[in-house]
N, C-alpha and C positions, 0 to 999 in steps of 0.2 A: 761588361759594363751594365749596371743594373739600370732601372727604367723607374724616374720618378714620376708620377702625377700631381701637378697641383691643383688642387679640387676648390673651386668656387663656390664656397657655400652657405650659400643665400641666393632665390630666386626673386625675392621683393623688388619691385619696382622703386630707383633710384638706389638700388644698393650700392654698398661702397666694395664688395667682395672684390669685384670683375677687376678693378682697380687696383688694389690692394695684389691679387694674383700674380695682374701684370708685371706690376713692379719684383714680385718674388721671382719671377721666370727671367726678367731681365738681368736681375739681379746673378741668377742662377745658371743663365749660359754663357755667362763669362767661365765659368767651372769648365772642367773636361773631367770629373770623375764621376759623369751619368747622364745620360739624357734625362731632359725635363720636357713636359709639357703641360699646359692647362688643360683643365679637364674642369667645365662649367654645366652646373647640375642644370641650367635651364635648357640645355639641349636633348635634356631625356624626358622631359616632361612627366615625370614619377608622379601618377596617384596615389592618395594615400593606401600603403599596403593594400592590394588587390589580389594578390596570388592566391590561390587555394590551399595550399601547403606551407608551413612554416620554412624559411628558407634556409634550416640547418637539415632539411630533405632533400635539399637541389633542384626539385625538381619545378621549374622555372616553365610553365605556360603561356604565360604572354612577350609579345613582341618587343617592349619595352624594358621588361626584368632581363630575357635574353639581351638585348643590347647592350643596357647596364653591363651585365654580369661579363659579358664578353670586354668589355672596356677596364670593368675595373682585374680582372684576371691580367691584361697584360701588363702590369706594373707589378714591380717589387717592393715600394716604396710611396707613402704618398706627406703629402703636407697639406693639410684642412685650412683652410683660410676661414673663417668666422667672425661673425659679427657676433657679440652678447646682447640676446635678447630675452629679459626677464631673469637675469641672471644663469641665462644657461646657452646652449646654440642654438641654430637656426631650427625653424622646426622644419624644412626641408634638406639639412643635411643630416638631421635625425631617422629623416624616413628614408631618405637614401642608402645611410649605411643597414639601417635594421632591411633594406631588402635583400642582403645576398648575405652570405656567412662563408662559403668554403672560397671565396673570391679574397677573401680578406684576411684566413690567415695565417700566421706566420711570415709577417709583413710587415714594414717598419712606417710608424706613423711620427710625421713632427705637426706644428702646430701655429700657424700666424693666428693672432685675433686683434680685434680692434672694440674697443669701447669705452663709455665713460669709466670703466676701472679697467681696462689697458684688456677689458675680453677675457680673462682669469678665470673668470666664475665657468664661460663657457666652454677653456679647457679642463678646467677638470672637471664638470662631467664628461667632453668626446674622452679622456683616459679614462674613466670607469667605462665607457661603452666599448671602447676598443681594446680594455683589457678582456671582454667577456665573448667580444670577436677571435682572438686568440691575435692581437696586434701588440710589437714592443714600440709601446712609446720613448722618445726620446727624451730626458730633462729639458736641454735648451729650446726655447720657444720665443718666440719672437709677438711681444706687447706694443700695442699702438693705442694708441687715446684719441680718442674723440676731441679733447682739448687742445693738442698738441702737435697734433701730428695731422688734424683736418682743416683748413682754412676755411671758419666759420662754420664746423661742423659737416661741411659737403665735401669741399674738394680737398682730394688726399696729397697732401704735402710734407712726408715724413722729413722727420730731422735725419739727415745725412748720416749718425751714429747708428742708424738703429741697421743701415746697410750689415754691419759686423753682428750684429744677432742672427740676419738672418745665414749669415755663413756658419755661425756659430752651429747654428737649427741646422744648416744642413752638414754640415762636418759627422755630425753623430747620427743623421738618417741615412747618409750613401753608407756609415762605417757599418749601423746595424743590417739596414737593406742588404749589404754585399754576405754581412756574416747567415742572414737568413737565408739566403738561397741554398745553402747546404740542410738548413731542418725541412726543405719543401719538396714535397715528393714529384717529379712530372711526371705528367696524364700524358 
């Protein structure tokens, strides 16, 4: 059974991420075809790129990049939850993913977002970023609006349909997650 992450990503104060996660995990342990769990960037407390070495070297000096790298290593599979900011994602799940690279891949990513245009803009840039991490993203992705889905713009009150997106999203992350683990070589 492969091991998914759902990554919270956004650290801004009053974010909607944390929420938005929850809901995907709840969602997601009604499943039996993977473990899930959250995985919130505020617990690592990521500097902007600090390391010495470009992290397609590995070679990881601080206490922080190792912890990361150690956490994001034990998944196969992850799902980015996002807010669109400026038409693109957060700038802290930007710095996140650019700090490790052999962590990440050959790994299967899906995709929640949330925004005045349902977070779009900010998937597809994380799909050019995690195509050059070496990650297969999935098509179905799961769109929430700031209109629609937040009650006066704060509290997240998704319309009940959007439940079947996110099964959707995850149908073809455990399918690829599972097919990945045969191109991954273990250390």
């Amino acid at each position: 059974m492969i091991k998914v992450a759902i990554v919270v990503g956004s650290t801004r104060p009053g974010r909607k991420a944390d929420a938005v996660a929850r809901w995907v995990h709840d969602i997601a342990k009604k499943r039996s075809d993977a473990e899930y769990e959250v995985v919130d960037l505020q617990d690592f407390n990521l500097p902007l790129l600090d390391e010495p070495f470009p992290p397609s070297m590995g070679k990881y000096t601080l206490p922080h990049t190792k912890a990361w790298a150690a956490k994001v290593a034990a998944y196969d599979a992850y799902v980015f939850v996002t807010p669109e900011y400026n038409h693109s994602t957060s700038g802290a799940l930007k710095n996140a993913l650019d700090y490790l690279y052999a962590e990440w891949n050959n790994k299967a990513a899906g995709f929640v977002a949330y925004g005045s245009a349902g977070g779009v803009r900010a998937v597809e840039h994380l799909r050019l970023i995690a195509a050059e991490l070496q990650m297969a993203t999935v098509r179905a992705q799961v769109q929430l609006s700031l209109f629609t889905d937040f009650e006066s713009f704060a509290v997240f009150k998704p319309d009940p349909h959007k439940e079947k997106s996110v099964n959707a999203m995850l149908d073809q992350l455990v399918s690829w997650g599972t097919a990945l683990q045969t191109v991954r070589v273990k250390k």
